[in-house]
C-alpha positions as CSV (number, residue, x, y, z in Angstrom):
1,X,28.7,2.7,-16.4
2,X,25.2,1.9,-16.0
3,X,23.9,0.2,-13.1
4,X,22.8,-3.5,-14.0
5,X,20.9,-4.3,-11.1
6,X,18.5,-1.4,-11.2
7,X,17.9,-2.0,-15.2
8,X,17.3,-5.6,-14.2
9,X,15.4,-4.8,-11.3
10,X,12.5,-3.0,-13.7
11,X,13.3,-4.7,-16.6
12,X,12.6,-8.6,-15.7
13,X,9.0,-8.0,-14.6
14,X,8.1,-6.2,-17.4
15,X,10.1,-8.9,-20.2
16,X,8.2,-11.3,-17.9
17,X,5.2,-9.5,-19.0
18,X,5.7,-9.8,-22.4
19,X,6.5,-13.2,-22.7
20,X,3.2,-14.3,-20.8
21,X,1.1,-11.3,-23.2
22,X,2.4,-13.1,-26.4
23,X,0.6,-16.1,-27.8
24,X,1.9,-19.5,-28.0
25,X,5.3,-20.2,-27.1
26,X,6.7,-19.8,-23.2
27,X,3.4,-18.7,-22.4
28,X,1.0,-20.8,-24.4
29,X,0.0,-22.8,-21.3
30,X,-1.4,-22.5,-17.8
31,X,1.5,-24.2,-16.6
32,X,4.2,-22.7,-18.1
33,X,2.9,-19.2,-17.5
34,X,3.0,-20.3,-13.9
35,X,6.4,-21.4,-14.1
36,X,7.3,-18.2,-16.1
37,X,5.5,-15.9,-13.4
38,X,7.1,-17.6,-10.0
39,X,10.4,-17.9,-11.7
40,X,10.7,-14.3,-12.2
41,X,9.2,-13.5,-9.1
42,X,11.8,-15.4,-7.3
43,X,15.2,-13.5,-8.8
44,X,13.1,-10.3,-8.5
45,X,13.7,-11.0,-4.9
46,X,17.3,-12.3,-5.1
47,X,17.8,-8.8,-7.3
48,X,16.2,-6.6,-4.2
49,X,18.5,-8.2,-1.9
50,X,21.5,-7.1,-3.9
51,X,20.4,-3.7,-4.6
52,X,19.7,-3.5,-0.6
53,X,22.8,-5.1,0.2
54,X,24.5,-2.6,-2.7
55,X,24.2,-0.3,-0.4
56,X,23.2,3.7,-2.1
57,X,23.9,3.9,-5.5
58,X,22.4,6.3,-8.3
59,X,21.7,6.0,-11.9
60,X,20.9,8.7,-14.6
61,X,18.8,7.4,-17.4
62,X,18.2,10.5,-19.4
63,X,16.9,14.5,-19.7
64,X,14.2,15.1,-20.7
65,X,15.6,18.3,-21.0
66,X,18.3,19.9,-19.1
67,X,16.6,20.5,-16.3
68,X,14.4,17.3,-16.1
69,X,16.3,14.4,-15.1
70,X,15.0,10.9,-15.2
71,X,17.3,9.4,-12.9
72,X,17.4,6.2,-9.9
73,X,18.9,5.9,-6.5
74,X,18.8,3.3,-4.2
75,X,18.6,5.3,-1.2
76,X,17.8,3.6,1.7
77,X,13.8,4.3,1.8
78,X,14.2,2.7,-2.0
79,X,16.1,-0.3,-1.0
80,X,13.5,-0.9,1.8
81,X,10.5,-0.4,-0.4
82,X,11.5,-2.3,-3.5
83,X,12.3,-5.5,-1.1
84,X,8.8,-5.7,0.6
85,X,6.9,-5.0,-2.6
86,X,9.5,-7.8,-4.3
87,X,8.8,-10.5,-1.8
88,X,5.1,-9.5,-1.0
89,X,4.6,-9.5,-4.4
90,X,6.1,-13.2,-4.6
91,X,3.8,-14.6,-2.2
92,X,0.7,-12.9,-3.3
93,X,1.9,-14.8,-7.0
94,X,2.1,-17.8,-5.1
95,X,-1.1,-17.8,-3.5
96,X,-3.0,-16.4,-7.2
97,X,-1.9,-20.1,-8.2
98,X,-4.9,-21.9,-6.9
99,X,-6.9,-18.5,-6.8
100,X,-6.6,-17.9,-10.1
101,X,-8.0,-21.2,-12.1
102,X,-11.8,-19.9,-11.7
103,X,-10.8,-16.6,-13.5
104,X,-11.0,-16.7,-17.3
105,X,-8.9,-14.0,-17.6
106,X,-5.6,-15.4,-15.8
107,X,-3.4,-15.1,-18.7
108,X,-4.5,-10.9,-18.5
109,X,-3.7,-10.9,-14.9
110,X,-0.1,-12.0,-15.1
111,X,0.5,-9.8,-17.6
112,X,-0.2,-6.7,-15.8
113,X,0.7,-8.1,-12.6
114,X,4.3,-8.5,-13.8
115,X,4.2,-5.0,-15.6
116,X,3.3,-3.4,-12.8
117,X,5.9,-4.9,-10.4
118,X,8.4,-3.3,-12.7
119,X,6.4,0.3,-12.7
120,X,6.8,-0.2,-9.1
121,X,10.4,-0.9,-8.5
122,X,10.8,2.1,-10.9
123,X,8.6,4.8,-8.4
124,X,10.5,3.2,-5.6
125,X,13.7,4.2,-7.2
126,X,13.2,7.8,-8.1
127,X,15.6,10.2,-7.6
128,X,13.8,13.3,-9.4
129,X,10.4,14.5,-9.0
130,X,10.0,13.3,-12.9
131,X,10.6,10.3,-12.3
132,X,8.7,9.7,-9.1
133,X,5.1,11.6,-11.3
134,X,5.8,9.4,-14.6
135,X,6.0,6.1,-12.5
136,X,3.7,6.9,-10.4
137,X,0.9,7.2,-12.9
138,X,1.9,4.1,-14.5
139,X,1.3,2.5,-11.9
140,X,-2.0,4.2,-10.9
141,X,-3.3,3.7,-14.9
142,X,-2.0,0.3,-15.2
143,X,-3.3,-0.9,-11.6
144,X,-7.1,-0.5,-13.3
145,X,-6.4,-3.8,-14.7
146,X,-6.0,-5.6,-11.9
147,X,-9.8,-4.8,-10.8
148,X,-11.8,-5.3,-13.9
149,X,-10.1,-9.2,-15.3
150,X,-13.8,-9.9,-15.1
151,X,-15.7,-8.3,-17.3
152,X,-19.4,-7.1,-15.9
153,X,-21.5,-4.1,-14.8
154,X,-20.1,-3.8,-11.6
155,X,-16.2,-3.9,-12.9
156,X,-16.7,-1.5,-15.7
157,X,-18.5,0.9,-13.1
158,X,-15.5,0.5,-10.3
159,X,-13.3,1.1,-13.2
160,X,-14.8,4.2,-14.6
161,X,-15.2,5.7,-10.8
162,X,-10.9,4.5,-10.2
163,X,-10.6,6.4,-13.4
164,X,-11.7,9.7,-12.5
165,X,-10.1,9.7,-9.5
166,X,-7.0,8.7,-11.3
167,X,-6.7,11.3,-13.4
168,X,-8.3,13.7,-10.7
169,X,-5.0,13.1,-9.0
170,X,-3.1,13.1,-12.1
171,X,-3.9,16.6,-12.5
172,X,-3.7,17.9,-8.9
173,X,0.1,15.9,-8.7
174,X,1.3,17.4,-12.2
175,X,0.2,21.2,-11.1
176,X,1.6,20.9,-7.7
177,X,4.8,19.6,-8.8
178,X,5.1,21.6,-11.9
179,X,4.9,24.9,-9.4
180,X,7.6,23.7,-6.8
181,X,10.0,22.1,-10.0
182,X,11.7,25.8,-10.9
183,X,12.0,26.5,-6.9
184,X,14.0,24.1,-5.8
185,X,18.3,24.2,-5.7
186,X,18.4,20.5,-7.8
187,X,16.1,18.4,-9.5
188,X,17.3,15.4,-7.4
189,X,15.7,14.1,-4.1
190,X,17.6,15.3,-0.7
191,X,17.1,14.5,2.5
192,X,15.5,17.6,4.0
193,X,14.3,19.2,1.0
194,X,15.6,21.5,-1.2
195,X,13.0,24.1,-1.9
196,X,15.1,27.4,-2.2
197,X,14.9,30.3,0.3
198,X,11.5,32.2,0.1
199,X,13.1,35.3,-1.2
200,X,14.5,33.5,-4.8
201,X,10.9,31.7,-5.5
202,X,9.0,32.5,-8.7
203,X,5.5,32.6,-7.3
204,X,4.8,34.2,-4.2
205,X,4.8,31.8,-1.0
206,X,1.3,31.5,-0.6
207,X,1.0,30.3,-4.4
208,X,3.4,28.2,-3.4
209,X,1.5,26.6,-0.2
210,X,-0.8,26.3,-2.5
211,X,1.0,24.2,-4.9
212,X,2.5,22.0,-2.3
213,X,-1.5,21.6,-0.6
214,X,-2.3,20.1,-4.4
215,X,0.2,18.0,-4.9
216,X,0.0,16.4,-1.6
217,X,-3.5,16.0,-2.0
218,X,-2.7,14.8,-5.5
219,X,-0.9,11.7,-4.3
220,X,-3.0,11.3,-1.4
221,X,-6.3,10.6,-3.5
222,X,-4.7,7.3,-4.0
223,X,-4.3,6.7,-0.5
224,X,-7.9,6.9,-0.4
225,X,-8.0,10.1,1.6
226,X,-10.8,12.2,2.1
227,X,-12.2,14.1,0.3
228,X,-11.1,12.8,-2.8
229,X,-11.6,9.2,-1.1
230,X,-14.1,5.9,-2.4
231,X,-12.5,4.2,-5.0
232,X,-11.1,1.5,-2.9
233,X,-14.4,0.3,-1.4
234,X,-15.7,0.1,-5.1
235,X,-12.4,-1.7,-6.4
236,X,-12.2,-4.7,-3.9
237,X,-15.7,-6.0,-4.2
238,X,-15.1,-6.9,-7.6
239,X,-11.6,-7.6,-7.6
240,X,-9.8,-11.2,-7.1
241,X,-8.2,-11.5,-3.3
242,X,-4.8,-11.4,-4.9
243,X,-5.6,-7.9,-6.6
244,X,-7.1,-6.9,-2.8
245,X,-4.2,-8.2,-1.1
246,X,-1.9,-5.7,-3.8
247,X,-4.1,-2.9,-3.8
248,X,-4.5,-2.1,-0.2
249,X,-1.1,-4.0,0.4
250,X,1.3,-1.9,-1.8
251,X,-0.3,-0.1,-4.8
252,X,-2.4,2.6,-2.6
253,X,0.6,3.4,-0.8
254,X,2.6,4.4,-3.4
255,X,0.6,7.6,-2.6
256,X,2.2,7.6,0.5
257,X,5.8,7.0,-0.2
258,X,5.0,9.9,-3.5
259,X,4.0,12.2,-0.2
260,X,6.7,11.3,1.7
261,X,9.1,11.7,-1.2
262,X,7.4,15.0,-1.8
263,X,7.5,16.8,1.1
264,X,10.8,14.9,2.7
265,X,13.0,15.1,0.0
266,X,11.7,18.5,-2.1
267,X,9.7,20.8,-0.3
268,X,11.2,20.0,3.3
269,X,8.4,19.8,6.2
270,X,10.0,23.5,7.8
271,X,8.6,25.0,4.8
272,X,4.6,23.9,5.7
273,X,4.9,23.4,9.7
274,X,2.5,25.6,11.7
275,X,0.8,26.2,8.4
276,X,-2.5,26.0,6.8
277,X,-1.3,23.4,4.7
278,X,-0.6,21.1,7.7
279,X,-3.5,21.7,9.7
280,X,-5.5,21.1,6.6
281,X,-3.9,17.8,5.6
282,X,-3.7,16.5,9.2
283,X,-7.7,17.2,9.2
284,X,-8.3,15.4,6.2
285,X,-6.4,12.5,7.2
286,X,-8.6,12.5,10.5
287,X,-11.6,12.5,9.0
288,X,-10.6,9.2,6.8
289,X,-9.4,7.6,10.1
290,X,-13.0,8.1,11.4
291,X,-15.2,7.6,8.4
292,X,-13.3,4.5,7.4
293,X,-13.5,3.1,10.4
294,X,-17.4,3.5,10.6
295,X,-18.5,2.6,7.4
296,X,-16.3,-0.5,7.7
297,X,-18.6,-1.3,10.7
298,X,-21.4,-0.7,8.7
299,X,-20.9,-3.3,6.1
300,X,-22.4,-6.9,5.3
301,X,-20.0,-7.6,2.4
302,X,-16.5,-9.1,3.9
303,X,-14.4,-7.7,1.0
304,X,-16.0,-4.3,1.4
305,X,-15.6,-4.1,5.2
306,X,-11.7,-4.8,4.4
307,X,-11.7,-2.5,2.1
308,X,-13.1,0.6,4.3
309,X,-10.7,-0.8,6.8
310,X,-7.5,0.1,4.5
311,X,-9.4,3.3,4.4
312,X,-9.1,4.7,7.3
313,X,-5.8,2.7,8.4
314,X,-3.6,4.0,4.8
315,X,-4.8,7.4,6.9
316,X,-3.0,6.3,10.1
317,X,0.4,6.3,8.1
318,X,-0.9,10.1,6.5
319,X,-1.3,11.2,10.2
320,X,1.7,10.3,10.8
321,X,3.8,11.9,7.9
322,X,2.0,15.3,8.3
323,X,2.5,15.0,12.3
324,X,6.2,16.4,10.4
325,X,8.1,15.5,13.3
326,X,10.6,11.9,13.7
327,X,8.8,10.0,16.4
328,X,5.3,10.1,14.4
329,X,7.3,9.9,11.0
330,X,8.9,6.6,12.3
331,X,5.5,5.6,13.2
332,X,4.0,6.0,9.5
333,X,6.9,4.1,8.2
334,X,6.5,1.1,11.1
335,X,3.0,1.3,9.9
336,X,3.3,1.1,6.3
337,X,5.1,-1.8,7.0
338,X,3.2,-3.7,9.4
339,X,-0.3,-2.4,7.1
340,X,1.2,-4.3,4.1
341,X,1.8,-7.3,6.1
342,X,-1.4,-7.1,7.7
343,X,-3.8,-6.3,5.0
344,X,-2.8,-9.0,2.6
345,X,-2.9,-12.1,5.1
346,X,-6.3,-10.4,5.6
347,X,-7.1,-10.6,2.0
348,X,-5.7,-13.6,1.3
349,X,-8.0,-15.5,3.9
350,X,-11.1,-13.3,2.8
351,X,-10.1,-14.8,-0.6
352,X,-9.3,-18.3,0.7
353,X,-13.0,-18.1,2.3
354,X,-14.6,-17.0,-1.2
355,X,-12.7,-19.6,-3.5
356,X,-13.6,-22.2,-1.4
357,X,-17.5,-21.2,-0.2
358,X,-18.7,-18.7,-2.8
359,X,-20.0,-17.2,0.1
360,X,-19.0,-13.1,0.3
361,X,-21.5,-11.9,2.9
362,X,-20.5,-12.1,6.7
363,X,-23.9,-13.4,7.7
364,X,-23.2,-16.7,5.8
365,X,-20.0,-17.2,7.8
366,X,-21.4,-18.7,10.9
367,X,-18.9,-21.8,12.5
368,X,-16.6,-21.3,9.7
369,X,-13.7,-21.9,12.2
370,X,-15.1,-25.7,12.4
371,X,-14.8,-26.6,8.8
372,X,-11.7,-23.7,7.9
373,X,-9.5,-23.5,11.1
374,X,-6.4,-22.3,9.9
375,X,-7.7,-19.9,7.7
376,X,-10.1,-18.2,10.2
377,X,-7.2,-18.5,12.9
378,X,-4.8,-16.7,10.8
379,X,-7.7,-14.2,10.2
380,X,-8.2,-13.9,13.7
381,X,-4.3,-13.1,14.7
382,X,-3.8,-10.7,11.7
383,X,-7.1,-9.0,12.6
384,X,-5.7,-8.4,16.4
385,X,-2.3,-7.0,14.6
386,X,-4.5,-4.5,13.0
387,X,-6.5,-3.7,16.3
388,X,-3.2,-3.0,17.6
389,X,-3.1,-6.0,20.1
390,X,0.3,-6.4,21.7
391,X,2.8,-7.9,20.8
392,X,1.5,-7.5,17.6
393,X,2.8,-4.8,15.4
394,X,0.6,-2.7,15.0
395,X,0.3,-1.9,18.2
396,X,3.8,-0.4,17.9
397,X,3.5,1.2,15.0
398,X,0.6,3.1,16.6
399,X,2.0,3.5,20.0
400,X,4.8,6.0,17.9
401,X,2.2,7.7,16.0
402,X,0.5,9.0,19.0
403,X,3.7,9.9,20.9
404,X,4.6,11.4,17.9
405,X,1.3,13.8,18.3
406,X,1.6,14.0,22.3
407,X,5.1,14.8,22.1
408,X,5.2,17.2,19.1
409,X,5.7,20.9,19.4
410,X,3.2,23.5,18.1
411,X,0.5,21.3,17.1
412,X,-2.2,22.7,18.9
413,X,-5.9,20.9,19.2
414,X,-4.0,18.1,16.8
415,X,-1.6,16.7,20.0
416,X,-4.5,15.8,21.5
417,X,-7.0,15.2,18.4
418,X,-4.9,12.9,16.8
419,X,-4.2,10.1,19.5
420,X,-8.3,10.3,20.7
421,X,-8.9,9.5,17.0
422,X,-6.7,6.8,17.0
423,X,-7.9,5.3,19.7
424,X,-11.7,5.5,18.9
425,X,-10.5,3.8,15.7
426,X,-8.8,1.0,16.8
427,X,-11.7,0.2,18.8
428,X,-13.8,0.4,15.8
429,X,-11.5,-2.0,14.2
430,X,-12.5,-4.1,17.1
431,X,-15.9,-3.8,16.7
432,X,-15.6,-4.6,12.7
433,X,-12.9,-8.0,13.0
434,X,-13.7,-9.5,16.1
435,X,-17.2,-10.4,16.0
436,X,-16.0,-12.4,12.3
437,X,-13.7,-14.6,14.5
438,X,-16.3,-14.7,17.5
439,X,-18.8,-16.1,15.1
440,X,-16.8,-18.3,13.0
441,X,-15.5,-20.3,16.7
442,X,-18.3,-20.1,19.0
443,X,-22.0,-19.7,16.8
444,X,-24.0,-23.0,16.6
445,X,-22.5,-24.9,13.6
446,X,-26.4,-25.6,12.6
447,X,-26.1,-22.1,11.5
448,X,-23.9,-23.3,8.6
449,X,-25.9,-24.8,6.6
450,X,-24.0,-26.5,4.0
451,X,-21.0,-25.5,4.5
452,X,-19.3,-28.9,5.1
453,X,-20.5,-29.0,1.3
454,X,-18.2,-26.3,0.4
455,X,-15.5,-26.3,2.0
456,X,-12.2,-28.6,2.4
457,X,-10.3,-30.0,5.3
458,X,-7.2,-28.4,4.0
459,X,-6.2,-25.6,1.9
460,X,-4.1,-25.3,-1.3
461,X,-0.6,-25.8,0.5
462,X,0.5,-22.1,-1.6
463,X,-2.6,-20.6,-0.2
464,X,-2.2,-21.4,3.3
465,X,1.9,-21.3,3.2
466,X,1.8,-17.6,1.7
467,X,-0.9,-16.6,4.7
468,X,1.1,-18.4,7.5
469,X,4.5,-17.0,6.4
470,X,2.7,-13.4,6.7
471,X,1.2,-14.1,9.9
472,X,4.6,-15.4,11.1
473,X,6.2,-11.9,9.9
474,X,4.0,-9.9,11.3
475,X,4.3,-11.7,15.3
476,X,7.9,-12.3,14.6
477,X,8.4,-8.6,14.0
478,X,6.1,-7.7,16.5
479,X,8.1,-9.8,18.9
480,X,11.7,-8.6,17.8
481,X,11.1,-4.8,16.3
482,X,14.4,-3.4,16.9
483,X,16.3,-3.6,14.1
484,X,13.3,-2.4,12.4
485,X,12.5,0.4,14.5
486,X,16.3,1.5,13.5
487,X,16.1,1.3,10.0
488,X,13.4,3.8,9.9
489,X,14.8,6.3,13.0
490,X,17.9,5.9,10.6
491,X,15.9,7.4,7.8
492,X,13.5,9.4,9.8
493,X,16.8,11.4,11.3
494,X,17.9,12.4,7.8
495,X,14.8,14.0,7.2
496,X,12.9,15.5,10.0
């Protein structure tokens, strides 16, 4: 009997979709596309809760051919994925509301914004590596969307340069998992891998180190990693701070979780431990850490030192998964979470500041906390979360990442690489947020010139209600992270 929940899980989004892409009728009108769009946002997240509450169930959709199921299971990584994207998702919506009327192309928004939430809830459901490649590139194809609504020079050239990368990783993801698909005991995801013993493989085992070093890199390339990294820090300059807040919030990580599915649930990290493979990956996800870090202090534009930002911190979570031991493993999964929290209250403010000043450049921000208090307050809290300020959560998240290193066995140069790293970041990400906050409360407000001009003495209420109920998860969970913390030692144990 087919499972209704999970067919109604990726199917309302994308009827959603339809509705608002067809002319006239439900959708005809900004209004009722709204309605349309939060209505179906809000039993999206009524539908996660069951399928979390459902507990692990499975689904087969179809073959492909024998061999090549396209199947879904709400394992517990899948439950927990497709309820943060569900309800991050519904704020973000809430908060394009206001956003959104300056866009001439709002009507094109929705509709990929819904059809991608249901590509999404389909990735996070994969049980086969089939599944996890053909949703995975629909979202990466249809996320291009999101960034180019506006039509200009600028778009068109972000769009062109996500392109190439996109189906750069395409490519690198197809030949990796085509290689490893005829060595492993099942098609379907388990816990540990399932890669079979060297001896029975096809290829020979450094082809297939090979194949697993381009497929991770594959899906990595839309985490931003180095050195197939750049696209985000073209995409968020012209995108609209609801697309930002989704990009760096959700859709870059899908590289992640396609890593962690990957190597967790196929190739199984004994297979690549002490190897080339992980020294090579842990490098590259170094490097990101660093270089993100400083060209985010480098930049002028506020959008663009975000983006360089989720740069180098979606390569805090990749440390973490190649660290391929539980303690930094439960650290990239505490970060993942705390990062999507994190980096969308950060983007929603950014875009709160922007709607409401035109002004995009951090020079131009001077006293802003005088005339936009809550929003440059929220700012200021989220920005200490992704510093790593206590009790925030990211400094937990991090504290496990570099245990994970310090404790881990056989990691060489990398146990004591990868927490300096970390460190000299986070105090980059100091040097990159604070002085925003420091110059928004304390600079002369004669420096900002006009700005009682531009901007209001209150916000949208579903702009500044979406931001505060972020910025209250994030210190609420960084106040009370146990039941957290277990959830993801609970998955981490099945797998390391």
């Amino acid at each position: 009997m087919p499972n209704l929940l999970f067919i109604a899980l990726i199917l309302l989004p994308v009827l959603s979709s339809c509705l608002i892409a067809i002319e006239g009728g439900v959708s005809g009108t900004m209004k009722s596309r709204r309605a349309l769009v939060a209505t179906t946002l809000a039993l999206q997240c009524l539908l996660s809760v069951l399928v979390f509450l459902e507990g692990d169930q499975s689904q087969l959709l179809f073959h492909l051919s024998p061999h090549l199921p396209v199947a879904l299971r709400s394992d517990a990584l899948a439950r927990y994925s497709v309820v943060i994207i569900s309800f991050l998702w519904t704020f973000t919506g809430a908060y394009s509301f206001k956003y959104m009327e300056h866009v001439h192309n709002e009507k094109r928004f929705y509709t990929f914004y819904m059809l991608i939430l249901g590509a999404l809830m389909a990735m996070c459901l994969a049980d086969t590596l089939i599944t996890l490649f053909i949703f995975f590139e629909a979202v990466t194809f249809l996320s291009m969307a999101l960034f180019s609504i506006e039509k200009s020079k600028e778009t068109t050239r972000a769009s062109l340069r996500f392109l190439v990368y996109a189906i750069i990783s395409a490519v690198l993801c197809f030949v990796g998992l085509l290689l490893t698909a005829p060595n492993t005991a099942t098609p379907y995801f388990v816990p540990g891998g399932s890669l079979l013993p060297p001896g029975q493989f096809t290829i020979s085992v450094s082809a297939m180190l090979g194949a697993v070093f381009v497929g991770c890199v594959g899906f990595a390339s839309m985490a931003d990693m180095f050195p197939l990294h750049g696209w985000l820090p073209a995409a968020h300059p012209v995108a609209s701070a609801p697309a930002s807040a989704i990009l760096s919030s959700v859709i870059a990580k899908m590289g992640i979780l396609g890593i962690i599915r990957y190597l967790y649930y196929v190739v199984g990290p004994e297979f690549i431990r002490h190897s080339w493979v992980q020294t090579l990956l842990l490098a590259f996800a170094l490097i990101t850490v660093f270089i993100g870090s400083m060209l985010a202090l480098r930049q002028n534009v506020l959008k663009k030192r975000l983006a360089y930002s989720s740069m180098s911190q979606l390569s805090y979570i990749l440390c973490g998964v190649f660290l391929l031991n539980q303690t930094a493993l439960d650290g990239a999964l505490l970060h993942m979470f705390f990062h999507a929290l994190t980096k969308s209250a950060l983007y929603m403010c950014a875009g709160a500041i922007i709607f409401y000043t035109g002004r995009t450049e951090l020079d131009q921000l001077h006293a802003l906390g005088t005339r936009m208090p809550v929003t440059m307050t929220l700012f200021t809290i989220a920005s200490l979360g992704l510093v790593g300020i206590p009790p925030m959560g990211g400094f937990i998240s991090k504290w496990y990442l570099m245990e994970g290193a310090i404790t881990g066995t056989g990691l060489g140069v990398f146990t004591w690489l990868v927490p300096a790293v970390l460190l000299v970041s986070a105090l980059l990400t100091a040097a990159y947020l604070l002085p925003i906050s420091i110059s928004a409360f304390y600079d002369d407000p004669k420096k900002s010139a006009g700005m009682d001009r531009l901007c209001p003495t209150r916000l949208s209420a579903r702009m500044e209600t979406s931001m505060l109920i972020l910025v209250a998860a994030l210190i609420g969970f960084g106040l009370f992270p146990g039941a957290l913390i277990n959830f993801f030692q609970a998955i981490a144990d099945t797998l390391v």
